[in-house]
C-alpha positions in Angstrom: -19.7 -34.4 10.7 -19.4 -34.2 7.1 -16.8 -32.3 4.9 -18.1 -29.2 3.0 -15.2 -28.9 1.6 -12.5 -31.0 0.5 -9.6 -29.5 -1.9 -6.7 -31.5 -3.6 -3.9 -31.4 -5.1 -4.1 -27.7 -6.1 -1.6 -26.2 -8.2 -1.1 -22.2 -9.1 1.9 -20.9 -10.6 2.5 -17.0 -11.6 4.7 -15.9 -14.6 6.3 -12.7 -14.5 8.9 -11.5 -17.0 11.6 -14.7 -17.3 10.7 -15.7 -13.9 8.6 -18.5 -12.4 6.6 -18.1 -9.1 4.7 -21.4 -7.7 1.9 -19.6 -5.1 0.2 -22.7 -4.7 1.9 -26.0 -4.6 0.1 -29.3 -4.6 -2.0 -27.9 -1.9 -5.0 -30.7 -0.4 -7.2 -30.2 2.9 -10.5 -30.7 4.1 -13.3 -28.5 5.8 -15.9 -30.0 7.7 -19.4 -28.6 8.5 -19.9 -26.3 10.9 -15.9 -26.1 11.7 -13.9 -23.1 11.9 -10.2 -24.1 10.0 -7.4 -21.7 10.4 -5.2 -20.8 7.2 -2.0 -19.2 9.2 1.8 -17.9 7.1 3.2 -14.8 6.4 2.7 -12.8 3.6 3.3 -13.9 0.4 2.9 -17.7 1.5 -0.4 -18.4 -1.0 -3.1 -18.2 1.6 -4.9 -16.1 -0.3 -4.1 -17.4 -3.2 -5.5 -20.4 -2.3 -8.9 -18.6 -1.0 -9.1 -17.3 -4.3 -8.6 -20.3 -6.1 -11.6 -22.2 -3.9 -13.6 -19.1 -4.8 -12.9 -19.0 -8.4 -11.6 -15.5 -9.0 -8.5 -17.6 -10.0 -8.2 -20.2 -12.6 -6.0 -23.3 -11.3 -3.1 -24.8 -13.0 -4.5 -28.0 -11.6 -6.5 -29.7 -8.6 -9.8 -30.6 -7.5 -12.4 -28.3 -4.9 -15.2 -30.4 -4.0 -18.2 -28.0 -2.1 -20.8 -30.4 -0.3 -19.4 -32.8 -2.6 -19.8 -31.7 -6.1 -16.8 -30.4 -8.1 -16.8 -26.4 -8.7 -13.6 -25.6 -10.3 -14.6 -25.3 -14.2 -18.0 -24.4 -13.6 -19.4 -21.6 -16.1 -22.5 -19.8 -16.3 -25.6 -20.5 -14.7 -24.3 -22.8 -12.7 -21.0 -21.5 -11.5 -23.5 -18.4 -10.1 -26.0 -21.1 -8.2 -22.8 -23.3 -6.7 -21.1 -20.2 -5.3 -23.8 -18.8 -3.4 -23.4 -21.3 -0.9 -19.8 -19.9 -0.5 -19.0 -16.4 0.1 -15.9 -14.3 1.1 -14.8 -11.3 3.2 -11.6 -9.6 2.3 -9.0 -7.6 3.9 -10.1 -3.9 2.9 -13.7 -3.8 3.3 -14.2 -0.6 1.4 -12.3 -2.2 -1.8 -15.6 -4.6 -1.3 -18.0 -2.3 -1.6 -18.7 0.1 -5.3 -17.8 3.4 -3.3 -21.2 5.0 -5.6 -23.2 3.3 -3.9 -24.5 3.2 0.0 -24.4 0.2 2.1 -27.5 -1.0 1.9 -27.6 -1.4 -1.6 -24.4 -3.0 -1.9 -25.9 -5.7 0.8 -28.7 -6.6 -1.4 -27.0 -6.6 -4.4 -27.2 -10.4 -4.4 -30.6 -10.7 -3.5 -31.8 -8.6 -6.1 -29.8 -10.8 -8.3 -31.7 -13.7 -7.4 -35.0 -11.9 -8.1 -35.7 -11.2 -4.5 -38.2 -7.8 -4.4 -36.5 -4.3 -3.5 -39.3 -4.1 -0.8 -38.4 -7.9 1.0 -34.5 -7.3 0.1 -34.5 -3.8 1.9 -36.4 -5.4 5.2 -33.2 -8.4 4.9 -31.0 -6.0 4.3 -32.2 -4.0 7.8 -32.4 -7.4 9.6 -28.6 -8.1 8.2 -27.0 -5.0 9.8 -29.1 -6.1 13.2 -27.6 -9.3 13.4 -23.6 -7.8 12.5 -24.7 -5.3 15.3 -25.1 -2.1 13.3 -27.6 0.6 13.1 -30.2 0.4 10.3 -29.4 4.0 9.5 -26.0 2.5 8.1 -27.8 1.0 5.7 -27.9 4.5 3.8 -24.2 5.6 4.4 -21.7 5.6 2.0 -18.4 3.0 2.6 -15.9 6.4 2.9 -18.6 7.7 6.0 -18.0 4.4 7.9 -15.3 3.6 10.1 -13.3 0.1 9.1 -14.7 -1.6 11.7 -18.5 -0.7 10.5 -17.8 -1.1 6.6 -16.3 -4.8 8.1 -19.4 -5.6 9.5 -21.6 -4.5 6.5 -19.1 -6.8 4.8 -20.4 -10.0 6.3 -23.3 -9.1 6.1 -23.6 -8.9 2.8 -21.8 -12.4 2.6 -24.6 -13.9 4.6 -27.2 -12.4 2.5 -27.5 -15.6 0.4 -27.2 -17.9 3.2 -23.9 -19.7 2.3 -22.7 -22.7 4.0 -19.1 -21.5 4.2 -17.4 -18.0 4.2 -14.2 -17.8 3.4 -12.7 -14.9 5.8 -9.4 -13.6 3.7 -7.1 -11.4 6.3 -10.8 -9.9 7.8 -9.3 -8.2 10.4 -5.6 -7.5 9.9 -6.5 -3.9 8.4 -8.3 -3.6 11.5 -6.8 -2.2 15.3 -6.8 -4.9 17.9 -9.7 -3.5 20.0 -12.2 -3.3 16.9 -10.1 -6.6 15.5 -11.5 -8.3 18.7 -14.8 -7.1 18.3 -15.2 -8.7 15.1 -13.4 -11.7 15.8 -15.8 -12.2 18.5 -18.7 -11.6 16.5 -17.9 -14.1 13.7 -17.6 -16.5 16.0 -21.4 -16.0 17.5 -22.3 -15.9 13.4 -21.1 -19.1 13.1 -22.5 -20.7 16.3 -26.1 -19.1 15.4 -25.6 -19.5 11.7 -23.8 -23.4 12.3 -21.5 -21.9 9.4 -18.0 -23.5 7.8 -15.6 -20.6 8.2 -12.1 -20.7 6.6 -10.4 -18.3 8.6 -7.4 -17.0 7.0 -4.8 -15.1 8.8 -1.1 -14.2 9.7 -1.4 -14.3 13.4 -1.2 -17.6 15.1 -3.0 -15.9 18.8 -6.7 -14.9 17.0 -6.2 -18.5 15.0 -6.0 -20.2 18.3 -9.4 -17.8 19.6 -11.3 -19.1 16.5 -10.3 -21.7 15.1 -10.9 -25.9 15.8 -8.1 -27.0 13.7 -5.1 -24.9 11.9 -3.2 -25.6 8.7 0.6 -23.8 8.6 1.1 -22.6 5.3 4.9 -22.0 3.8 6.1 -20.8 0.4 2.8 -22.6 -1.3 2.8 -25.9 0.9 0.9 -26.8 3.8 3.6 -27.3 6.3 2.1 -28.8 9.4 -1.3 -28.9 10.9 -3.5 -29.8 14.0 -5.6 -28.3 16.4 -4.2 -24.8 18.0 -2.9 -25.8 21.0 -1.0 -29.1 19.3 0.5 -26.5 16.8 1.8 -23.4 19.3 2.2 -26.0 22.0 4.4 -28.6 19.8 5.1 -27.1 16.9 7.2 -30.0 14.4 8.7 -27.5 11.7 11.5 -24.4 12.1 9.2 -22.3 10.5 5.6 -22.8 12.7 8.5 -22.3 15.6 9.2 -19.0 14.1 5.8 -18.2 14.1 4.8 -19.0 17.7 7.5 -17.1 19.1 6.4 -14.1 17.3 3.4 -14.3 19.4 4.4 -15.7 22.8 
């Protein structure tokens, strides 16, 4: 397999007030094709700091993000837009995704029409999109406040797989959601990504639905990756006090 995505080195550090705060400290990894990589810590540890910095709704202080092997961070214009189609993301609160003015549907083919797709061809995608996240067409014309969290979630990833990306990265997807409908989603990614052969960076706080999904796991910790391995090496073994602490939170 190849990588799809190989980041180094990468720095990001907040300044508020007098005080210093480094999110993201000399962080490096890979992603390979087709491969499902877990991004575990608690809260505040710069997982999604870092998500945001592969994404490029955050400028680095410093460090490299290769995608399929070309280098993205700096990117402007024209051709920051055509490199990051091929990557997509899915946040937390999927009605913070979505402009709340308009339904749905149009939100999904926002990206299409951006790429010059016709309203008639984007509309029919758009109706095949909510098939595949296992929604009714008819939500396609609902509002994000009519949907439940679960629904507006799915409508979510489908409108990330609207322009076919290679990898989505999945920020905290389903910790807003309860653990039946959390489930449900988990489960579908993972047939997405099998039928799809996506590269999911699956970001999350709990080590159980990182060791459902995920091939390999990176442990995250005040802005450093901490440890790493498969899922069963890491809860099985864990090597660091801290990835201790967070397999006994879910044993």
């Amino acid at each position: 397999m190849e990588k799809i995505l190989e980041v180094k080195n990468l720095r990001k550090t907040f300044y508020k007030s007098r005080s210093i705060f480094p999110a993201v400290e000399d962080v490096s990894f890979h992603l390979m094709r087709g491969e499902c990589l877990g991004l575990v810590g608690e809260s505040g540890c710069g997982k999604s700091t870092t998500a945001r910095l592969i994404a490029g709704l955050l400028e680095p202080d410093r460090g490299s993000v290769r995608l399929e092997g070309e280098e993205i961070l700096g990117l402007k214009g024209k051709k920051k837009q055509a490199v990051y189609t091929k990557l997509q993301m899915v946040f937390q609160t999927p009605q913070d995704s979505f402009d709340p003015r308009c339904t749905l549907g149009d939100g999904i083919m926002e990206s299409m029409r951006n790429r010059g797709m016709k309203k008639d061809r984007a509309r029919e995608r758009m109706y095949q999109l909510l098939e595949q996240v296992e929604l009714d067409r008819s939500l396609g014309e609902r509002y994000p406040h009519e949907v439940s969290g679960g629904e507006c979630q799915r409508a979510a990833i489908a409108r990330a797989l609207a322009v076919d990306p290679g990898l989505v990265i999945c920020d905290e997807a389903t910790s807003a959601l309860d653990v039946t409908v959390q489930a449900q989603i988990v489960e579908l990614l993972k047939r997405l990504q099998k039928e799809r052969k996506l590269s999911l960076l699956f970001i999350c706080h709990d080590l159980a639905l990182v060791q459902h999904m995920c091939q390999r796991v990176l442990v995250m910790y005040q802005g450093k990756i901490i440890e790493q391995g498969t899922p069963d090496e890491v809860i099985q073994y864990p090597k660091e006090a801290y990835t201790r602490i967070l397999v006994d939170s879910v044993l």
